[in-house]
RODO-2510 file (C-alpha; in nm, 4 decimals, decimal comma):
residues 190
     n   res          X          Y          Z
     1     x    -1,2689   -11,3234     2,4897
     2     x    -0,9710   -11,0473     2,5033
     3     x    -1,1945   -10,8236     2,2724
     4     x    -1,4795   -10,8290     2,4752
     5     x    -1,2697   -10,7969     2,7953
     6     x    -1,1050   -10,4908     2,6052
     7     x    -1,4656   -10,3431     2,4573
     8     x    -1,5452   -10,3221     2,8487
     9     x    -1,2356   -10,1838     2,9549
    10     x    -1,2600    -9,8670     2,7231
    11     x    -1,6293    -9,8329     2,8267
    12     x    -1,5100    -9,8651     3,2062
    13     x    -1,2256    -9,5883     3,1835
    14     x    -1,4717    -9,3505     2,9700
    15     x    -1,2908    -9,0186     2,7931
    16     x    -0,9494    -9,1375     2,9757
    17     x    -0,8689    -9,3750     2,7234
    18     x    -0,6154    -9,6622     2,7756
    19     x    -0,2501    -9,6328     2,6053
    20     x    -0,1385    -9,9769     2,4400
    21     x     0,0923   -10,0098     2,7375
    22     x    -0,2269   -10,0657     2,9735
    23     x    -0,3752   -10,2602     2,7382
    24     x    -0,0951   -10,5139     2,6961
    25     x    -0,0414   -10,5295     3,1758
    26     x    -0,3905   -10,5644     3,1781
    27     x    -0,4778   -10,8035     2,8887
    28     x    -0,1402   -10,9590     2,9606
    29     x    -0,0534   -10,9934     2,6175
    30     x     0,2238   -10,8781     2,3625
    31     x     0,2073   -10,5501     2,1623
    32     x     0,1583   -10,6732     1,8339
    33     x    -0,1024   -10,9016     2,0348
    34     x    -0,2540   -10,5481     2,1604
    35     x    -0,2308   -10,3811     1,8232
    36     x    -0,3963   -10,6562     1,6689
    37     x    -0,6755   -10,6766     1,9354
    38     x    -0,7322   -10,3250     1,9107
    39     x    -0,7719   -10,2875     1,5428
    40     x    -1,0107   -10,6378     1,4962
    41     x    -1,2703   -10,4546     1,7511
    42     x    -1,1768   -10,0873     1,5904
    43     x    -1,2973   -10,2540     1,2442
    44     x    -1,6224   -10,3906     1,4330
    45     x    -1,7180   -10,0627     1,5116
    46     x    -1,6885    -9,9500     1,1806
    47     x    -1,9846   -10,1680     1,0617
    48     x    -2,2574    -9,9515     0,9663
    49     x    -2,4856   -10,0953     1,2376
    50     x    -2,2721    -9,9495     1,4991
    51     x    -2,2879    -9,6604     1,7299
    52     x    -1,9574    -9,5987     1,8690
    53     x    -1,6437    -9,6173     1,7380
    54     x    -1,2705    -9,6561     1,8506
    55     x    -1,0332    -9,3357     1,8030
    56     x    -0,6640    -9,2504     1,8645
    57     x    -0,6492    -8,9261     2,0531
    58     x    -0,3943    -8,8050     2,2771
    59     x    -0,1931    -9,0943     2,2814
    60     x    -0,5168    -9,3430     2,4018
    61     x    -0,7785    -9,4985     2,2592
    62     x    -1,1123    -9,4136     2,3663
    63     x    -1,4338    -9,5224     2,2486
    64     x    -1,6642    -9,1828     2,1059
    65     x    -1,9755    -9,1793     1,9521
    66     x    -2,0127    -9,1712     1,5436
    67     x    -2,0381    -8,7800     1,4169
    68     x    -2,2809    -8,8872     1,1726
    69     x    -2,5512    -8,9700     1,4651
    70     x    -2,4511    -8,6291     1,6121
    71     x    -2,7941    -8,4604     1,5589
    72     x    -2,9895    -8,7632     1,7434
    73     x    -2,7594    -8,6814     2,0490
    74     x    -2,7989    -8,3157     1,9773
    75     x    -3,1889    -8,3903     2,0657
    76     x    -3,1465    -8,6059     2,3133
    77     x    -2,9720    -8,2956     2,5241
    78     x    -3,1868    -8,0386     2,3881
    79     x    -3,4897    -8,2483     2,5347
    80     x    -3,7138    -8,1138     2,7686
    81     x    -3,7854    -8,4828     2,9215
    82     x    -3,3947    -8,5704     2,9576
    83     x    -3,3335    -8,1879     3,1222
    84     x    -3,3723    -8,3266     3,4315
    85     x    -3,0233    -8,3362     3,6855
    86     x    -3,0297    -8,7231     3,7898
    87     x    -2,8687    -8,7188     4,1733
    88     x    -2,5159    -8,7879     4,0270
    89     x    -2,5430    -8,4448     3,8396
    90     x    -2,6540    -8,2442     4,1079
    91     x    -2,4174    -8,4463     4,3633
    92     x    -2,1201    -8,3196     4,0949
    93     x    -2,3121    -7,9578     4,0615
    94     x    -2,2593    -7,9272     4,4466
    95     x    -1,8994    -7,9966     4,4175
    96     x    -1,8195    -7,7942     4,1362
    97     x    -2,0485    -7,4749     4,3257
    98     x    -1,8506    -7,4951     4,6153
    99     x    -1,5178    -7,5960     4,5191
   100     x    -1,4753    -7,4022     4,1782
   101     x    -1,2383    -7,3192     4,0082
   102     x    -1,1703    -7,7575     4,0140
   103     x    -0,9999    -8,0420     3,8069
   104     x    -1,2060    -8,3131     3,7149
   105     x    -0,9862    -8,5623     3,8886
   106     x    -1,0781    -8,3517     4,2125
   107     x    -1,4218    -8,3912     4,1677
   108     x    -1,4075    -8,7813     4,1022
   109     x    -1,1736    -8,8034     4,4723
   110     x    -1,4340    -8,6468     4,6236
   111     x    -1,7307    -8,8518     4,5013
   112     x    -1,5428    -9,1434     4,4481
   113     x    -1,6333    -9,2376     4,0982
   114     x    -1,5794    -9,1362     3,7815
   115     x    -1,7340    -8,8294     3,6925
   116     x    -1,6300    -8,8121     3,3397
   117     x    -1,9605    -8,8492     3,1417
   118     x    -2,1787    -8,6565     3,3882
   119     x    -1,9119    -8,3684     3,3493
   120     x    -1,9387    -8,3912     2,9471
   121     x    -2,3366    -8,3638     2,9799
   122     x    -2,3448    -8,0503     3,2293
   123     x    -2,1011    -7,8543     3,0181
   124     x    -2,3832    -7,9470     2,6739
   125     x    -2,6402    -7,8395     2,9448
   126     x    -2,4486    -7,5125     2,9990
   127     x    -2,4601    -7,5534     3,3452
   128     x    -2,0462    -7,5443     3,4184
   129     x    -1,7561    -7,4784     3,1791
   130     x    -1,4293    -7,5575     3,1211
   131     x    -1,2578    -7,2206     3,2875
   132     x    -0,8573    -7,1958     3,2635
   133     x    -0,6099    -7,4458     3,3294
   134     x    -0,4575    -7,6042     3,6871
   135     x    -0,0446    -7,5591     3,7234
   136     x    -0,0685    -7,9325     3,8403
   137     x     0,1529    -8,2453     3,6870
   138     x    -0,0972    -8,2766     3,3294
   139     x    -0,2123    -7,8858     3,3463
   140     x    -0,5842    -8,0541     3,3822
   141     x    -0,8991    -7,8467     3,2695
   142     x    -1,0422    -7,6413     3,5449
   143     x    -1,4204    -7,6784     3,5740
   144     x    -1,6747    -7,3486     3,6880
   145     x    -2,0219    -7,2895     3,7427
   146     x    -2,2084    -7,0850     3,4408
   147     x    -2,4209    -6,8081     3,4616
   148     x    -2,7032    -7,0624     3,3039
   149     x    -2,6142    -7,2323     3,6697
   150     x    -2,7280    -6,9606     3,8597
   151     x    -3,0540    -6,9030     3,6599
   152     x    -3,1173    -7,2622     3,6925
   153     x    -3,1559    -7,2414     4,0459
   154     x    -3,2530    -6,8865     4,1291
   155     x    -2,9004    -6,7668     4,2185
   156     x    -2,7702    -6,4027     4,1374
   157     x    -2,4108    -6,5482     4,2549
   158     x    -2,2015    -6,8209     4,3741
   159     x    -2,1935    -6,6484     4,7012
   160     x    -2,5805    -6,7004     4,7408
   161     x    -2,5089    -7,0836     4,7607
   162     x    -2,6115    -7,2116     5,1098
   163     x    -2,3141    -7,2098     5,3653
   164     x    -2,1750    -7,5969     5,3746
   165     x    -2,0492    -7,4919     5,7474
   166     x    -2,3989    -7,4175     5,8903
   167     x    -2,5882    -7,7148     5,7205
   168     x    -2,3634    -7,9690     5,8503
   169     x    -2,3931    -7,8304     6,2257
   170     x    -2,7728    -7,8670     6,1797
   171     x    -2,7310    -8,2293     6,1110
   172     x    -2,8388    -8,4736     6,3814
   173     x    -2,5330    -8,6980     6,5144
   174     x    -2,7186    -9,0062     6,3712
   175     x    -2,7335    -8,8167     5,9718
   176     x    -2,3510    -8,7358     6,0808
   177     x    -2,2603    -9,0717     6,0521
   178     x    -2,1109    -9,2566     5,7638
   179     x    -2,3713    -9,5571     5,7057
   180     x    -2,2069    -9,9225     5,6488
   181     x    -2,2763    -9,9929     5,3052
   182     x    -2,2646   -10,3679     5,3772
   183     x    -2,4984   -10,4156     5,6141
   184     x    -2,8633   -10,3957     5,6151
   185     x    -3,1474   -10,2240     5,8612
   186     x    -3,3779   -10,4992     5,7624
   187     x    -3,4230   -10,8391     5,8639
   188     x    -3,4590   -11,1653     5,7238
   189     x    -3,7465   -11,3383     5,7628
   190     x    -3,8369   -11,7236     5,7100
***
């Protein structure tokens, strides 16, 4: 059970990665324990049939896709049909437009989620970059809009974006509310 627990704890936490130290608090286990786990699911993914595999960078393990499948996910970027910015992309877009320059921890505080995989797919789209780096704790990656950005959506700058101010005056006190998540407008019926 620990090695499926721990194959969906590397998907959950994405490019982050977990150190052996979270592994062992969160597994509850020893290190050898850990190192063992690790390495019996590391060797799964090395089966031929396999898509993914488990690597040691920067200190973590993170799970990373197979180089020899790399021109499948080459296409599957380059497609025309999978071009299309799902609401999570252009929800992150927005954020990066009118934040930039911005740390991808920034961006996942203000959305509230992870933002990790749709910020690996909009730099392969070309539509933001990694720019310089942040003086914070970490130096983190500062993220920017691209010049493939603008063309995208008919800009000739960042400063053509709509003002943020003047759109949320023009909102109705009803769209200015935060909606309870947990309750519903509709009714049961019998």
């Amino acid at each position: 059970m620990n090695k499926a627990v721990l194959e969906g704890l590397l998907f959950v936490v994405g490019e982050e990665g977990l150190t052996l130290e979270q592994i062992q608090d969160v597994l509850e286990i020893t290190e050898e324990d850990s190192k063992k786990l690790i390495m019996e699911l590391k060797k799964d993914y090395e089966q031929e049939d396999r898509g993914l595999r488990i690597d040691f960078l920067g200190n973590r393990f993170k799970l990373t896709t197979k180089f020899e499948h790399k021109k499948y996910y080459q296409k599957l970027i380059e497609n025309p049909e999978t071009n299309a910015l799902s609401q999570a992309a252009l929800e992150t877009l927005a954020i990066i437009a009118y934040n930039e320059p911005i740390t991808r921890v920034q961006i996942d505080n203000i959305r509230g989620v992870s933002s990790s995989s749709l910020i690996r797919k909009l730099v392969a789209k070309g539509f933001i970059k990694e720019g310089s780096r942040s003086d914070a704790p970490g130096r983190p990656i500062l993220y920017e809009t691209t010049n493939e950005f603008l063309d995208y959506f008919g800009l000739s700058s960042i400063e053509d974006l709509p003002n943020m101010e003047e759109m949320l005056s023009k909102l109705t006190p009803e769209e200015d509310t935060n909606p309870d998540l947990y309750t519903s407008r509709y009714e049961e019926t019998e």
